[in-house]
C-alpha positions as CSV (number, residue, x, y, z in Angstrom):
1,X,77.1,41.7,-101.7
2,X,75.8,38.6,-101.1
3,X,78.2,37.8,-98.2
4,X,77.2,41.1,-96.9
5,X,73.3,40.3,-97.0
6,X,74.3,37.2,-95.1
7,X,76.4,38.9,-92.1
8,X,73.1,41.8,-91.3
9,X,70.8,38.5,-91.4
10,X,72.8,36.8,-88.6
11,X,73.4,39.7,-86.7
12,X,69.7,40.5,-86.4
13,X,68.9,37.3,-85.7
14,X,71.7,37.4,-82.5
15,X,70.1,40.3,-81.4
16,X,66.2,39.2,-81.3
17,X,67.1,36.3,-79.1
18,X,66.1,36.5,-75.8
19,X,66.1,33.4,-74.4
20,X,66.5,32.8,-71.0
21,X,69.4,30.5,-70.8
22,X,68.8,28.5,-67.1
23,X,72.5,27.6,-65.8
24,X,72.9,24.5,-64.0
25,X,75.4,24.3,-61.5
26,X,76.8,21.4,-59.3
27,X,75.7,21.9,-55.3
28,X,77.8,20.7,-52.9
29,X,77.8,20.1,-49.3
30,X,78.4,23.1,-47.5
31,X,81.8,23.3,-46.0
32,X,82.6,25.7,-42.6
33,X,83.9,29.2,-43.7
34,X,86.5,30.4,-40.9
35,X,86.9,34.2,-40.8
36,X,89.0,34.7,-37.9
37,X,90.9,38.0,-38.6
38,X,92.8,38.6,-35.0
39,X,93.5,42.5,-35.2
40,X,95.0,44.6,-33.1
41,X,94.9,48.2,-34.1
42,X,98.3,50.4,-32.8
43,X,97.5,52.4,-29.7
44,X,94.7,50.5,-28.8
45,X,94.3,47.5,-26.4
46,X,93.4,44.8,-28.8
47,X,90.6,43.0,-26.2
48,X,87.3,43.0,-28.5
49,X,87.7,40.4,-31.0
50,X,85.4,39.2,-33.3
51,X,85.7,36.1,-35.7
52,X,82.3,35.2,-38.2
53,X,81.7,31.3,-38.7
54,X,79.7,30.9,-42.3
55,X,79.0,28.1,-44.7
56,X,79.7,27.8,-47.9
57,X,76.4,28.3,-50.7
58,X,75.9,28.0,-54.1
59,X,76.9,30.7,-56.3
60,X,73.6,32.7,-57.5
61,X,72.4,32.7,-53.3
62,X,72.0,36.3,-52.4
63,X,72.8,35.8,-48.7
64,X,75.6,33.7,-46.8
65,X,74.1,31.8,-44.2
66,X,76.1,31.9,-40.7
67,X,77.1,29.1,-38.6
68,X,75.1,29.1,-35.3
69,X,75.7,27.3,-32.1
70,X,79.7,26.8,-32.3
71,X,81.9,26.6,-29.3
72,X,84.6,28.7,-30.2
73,X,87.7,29.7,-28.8
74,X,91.3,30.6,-28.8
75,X,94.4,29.7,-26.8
76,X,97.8,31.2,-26.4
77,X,101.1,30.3,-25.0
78,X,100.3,30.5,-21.9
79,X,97.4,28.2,-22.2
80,X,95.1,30.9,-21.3
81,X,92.0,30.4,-23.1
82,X,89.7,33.4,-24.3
83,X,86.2,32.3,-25.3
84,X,83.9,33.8,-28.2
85,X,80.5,33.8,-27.7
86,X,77.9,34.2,-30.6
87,X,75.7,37.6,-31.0
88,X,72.4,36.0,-31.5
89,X,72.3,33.8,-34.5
90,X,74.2,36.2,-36.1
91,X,77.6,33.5,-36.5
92,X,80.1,36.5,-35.3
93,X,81.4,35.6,-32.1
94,X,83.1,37.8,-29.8
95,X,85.1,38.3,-27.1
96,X,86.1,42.0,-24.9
97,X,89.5,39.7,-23.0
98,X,91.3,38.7,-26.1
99,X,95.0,40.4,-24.9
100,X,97.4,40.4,-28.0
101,X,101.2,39.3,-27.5
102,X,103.5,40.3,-30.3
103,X,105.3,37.0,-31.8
104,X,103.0,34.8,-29.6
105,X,101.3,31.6,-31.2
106,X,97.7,31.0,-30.7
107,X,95.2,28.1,-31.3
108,X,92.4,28.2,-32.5
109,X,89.6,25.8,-31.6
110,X,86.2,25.8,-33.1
111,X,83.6,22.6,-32.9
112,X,80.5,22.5,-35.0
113,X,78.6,20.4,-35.4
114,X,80.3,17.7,-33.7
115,X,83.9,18.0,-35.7
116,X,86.5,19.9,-33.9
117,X,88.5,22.7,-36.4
118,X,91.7,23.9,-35.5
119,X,94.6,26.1,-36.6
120,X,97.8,27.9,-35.4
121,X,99.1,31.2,-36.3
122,X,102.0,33.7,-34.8
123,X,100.9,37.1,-33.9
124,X,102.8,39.6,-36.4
125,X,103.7,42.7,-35.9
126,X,103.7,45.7,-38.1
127,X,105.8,49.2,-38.7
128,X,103.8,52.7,-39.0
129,X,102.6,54.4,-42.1
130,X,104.9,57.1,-42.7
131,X,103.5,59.3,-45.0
132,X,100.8,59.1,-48.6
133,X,101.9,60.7,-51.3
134,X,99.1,61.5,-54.1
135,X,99.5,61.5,-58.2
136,X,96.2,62.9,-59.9
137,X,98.2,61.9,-62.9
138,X,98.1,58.2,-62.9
139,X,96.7,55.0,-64.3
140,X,96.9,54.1,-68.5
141,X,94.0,57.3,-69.0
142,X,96.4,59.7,-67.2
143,X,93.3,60.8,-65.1
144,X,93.7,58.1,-62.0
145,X,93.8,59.5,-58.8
146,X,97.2,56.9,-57.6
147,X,97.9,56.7,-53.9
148,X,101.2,56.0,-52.5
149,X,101.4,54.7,-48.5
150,X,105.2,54.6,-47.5
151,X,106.3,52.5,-44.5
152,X,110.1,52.4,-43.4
153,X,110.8,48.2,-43.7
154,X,112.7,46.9,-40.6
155,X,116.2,45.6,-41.7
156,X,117.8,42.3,-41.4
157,X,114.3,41.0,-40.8
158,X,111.7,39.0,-42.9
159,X,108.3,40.9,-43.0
160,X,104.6,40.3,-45.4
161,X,102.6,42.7,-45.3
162,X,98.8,43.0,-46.2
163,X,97.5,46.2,-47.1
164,X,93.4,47.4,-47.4
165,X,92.0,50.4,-48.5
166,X,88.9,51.1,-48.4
167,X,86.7,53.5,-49.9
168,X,83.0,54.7,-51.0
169,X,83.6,54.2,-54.6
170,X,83.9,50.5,-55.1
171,X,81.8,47.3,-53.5
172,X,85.1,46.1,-51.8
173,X,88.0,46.9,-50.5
174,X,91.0,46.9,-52.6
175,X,93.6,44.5,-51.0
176,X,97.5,43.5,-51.2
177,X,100.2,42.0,-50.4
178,X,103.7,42.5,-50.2
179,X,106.9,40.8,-49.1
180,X,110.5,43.1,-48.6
181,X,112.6,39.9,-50.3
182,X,114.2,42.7,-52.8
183,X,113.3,45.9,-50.7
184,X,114.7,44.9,-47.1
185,X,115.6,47.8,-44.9
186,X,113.8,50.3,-47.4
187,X,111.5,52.8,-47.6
188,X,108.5,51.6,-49.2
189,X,104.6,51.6,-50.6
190,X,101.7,49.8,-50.7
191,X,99.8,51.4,-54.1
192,X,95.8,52.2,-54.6
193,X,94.7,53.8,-57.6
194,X,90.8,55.0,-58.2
195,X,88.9,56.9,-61.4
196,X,87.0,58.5,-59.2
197,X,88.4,59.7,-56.2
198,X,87.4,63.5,-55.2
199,X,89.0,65.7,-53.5
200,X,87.8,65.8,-49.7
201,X,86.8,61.8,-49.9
202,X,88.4,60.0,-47.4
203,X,90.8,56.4,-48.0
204,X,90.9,54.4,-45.0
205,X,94.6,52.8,-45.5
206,X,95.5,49.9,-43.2
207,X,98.7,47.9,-42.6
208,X,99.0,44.7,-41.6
209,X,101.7,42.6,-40.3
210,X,101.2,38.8,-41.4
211,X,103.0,35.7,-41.8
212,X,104.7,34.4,-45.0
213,X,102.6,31.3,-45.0
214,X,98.8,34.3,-44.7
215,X,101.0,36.1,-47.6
216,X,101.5,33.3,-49.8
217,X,97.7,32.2,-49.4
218,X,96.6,35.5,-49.8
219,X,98.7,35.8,-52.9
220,X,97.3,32.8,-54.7
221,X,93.6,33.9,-53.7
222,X,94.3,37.1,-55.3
223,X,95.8,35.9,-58.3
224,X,92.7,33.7,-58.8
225,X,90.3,36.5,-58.6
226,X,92.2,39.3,-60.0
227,X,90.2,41.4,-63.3
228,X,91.8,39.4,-65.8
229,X,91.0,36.3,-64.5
230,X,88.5,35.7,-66.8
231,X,85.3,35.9,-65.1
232,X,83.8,34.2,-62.4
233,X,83.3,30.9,-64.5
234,X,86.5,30.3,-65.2
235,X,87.9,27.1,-63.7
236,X,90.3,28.2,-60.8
237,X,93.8,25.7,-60.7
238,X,92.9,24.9,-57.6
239,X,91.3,25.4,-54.1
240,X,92.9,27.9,-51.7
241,X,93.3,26.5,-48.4
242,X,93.9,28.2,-45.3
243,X,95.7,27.0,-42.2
244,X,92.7,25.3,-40.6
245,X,92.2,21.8,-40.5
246,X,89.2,19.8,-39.6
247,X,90.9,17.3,-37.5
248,X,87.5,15.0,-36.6
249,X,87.2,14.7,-40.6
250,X,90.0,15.8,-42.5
251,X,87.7,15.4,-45.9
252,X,85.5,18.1,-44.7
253,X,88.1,20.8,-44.4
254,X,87.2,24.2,-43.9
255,X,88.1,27.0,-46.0
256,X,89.2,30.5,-44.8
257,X,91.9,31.3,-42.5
258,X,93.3,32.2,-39.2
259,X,95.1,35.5,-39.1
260,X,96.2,37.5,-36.0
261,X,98.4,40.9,-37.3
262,X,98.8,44.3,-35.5
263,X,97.8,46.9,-37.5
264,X,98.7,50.6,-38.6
265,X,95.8,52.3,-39.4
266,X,96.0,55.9,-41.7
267,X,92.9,58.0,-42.9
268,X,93.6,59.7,-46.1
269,X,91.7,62.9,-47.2
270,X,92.4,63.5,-50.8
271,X,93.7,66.4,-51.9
């Protein structure tokens, strides 16, 4: 009984505390944040481009400060150089030229701040969403609404793939990756599953084609902040780097990446 007596006393006294507990984090220098997503949507012309400079901030700021007053620009085989001009002091920088070349390289070029950034990436291409195929039946509570998104691999051929779908139900989009190592040559999906999807809501599903070296990056930074990662305190095994270099300082790298990817683009109205 005694033991008992003791156990309620704690408990109460765990539950009347209300201290605010003030966390202390490290700061660090903010470091260049490089989101330069190249994409060129099938059946389009691919010419507006936009690519968004930020800087790193510490974790409890509610906004991201942008980048200002970059010179920015990318060049292709060719050597033809498109320039991206910033919208106000927004840090997105665009450009209405940009022509996409599949299985062209590109450069990337971006000084700020007196330190040149650069970065090299291969235009992939990408194969069209067949069909989506939808289970009301799905996740561990049987009541998931699972979507399926087949696309026909290209045989004989080494192909990553990055899918997105978004939706109004969560914050962000959901995101994967996929390489066809064990499926080359097949018919295959890229898999969403939401609680609560209704019917007549609408799943934006997109495709992308993307190097192995955007997959394997993208694989790692997914793994790191997956669900059961442990929270956003947990100590991550390392930092994800991208293929951007700051070649004036190396020890002031950037972090994000360079990605240019065609894209195949399906809106799903759920049944």
């Amino acid at each position: 009984m005694k033991r008992h007596l003791y156990t309620i006393l704690a408990l109460l006294l765990l539950c009347s505390c209300e201290d605010v507990i003030e966390v202390d984090l490290n700061n660090a220098e903010p470091r260049l944040v490089i989101d330069a997503s190249i994409n060129w949507f099938k059946n389009t012309t691919g010419n507006e481009q936009d690519i968004r400079l930020t800087l790193s901030a510490p974790y409890f700021n509610d906004e991201v400060p942008p980048a200002n007053e970059a010179d920015v620009r990318i060049i292709n085989g060719n050597n033809d150089i498109f320039v991206f001009t910033e919208d106000g002091n927004s840090g997105i920088y665009r450009n209405n030229t940009f022509v996409p070349q599949i299985d062209d390289t590109y450069t990337i070029e971006i000084t700020y701040q007196d330190e040149l950034y650069r970065g090299i990436e291969t235009l992939k291409s990408v194969v069209d969403i067949d069909f989506v195929e939808q289970n009301d039946d799905g996740g561990f509570s049987g009541e998931e609404t699972e979507l399926k998104a087949f696309y026909t691999d290209p045989a004989n051929v080494d192909n990553y793939y990055f899918f997105e779908f978004i939706s109004d139900i969560p914050e962000i989009p959901d995101l994967e990756v996929y390489e066809d190592e064990f499926t080359d040559g097949n018919q295959i999906f890229g898999f969403y599953t939401e609680e609560d999807l209704e019917p007549n809501d609408q799943v934006i599903i997109r495709n992308y084609g993307v190097s192995e070296r955007f997959y394997e990056f993208m694989f790692i930074l997914l793994q790191q902040n997956s669900t059961d990662g442990g929270g956003p305190f947990e100590t991550q095994p390392a930092t994800v780097r991208g293929n951007c270099i700051n070649e004036t300082n190396p020890e002031n790298y950037p972090l994000g990446y360079f990605r240019l990817s065609e894209v195949a683009e399906l809106i799903y109205t759920v049944q």
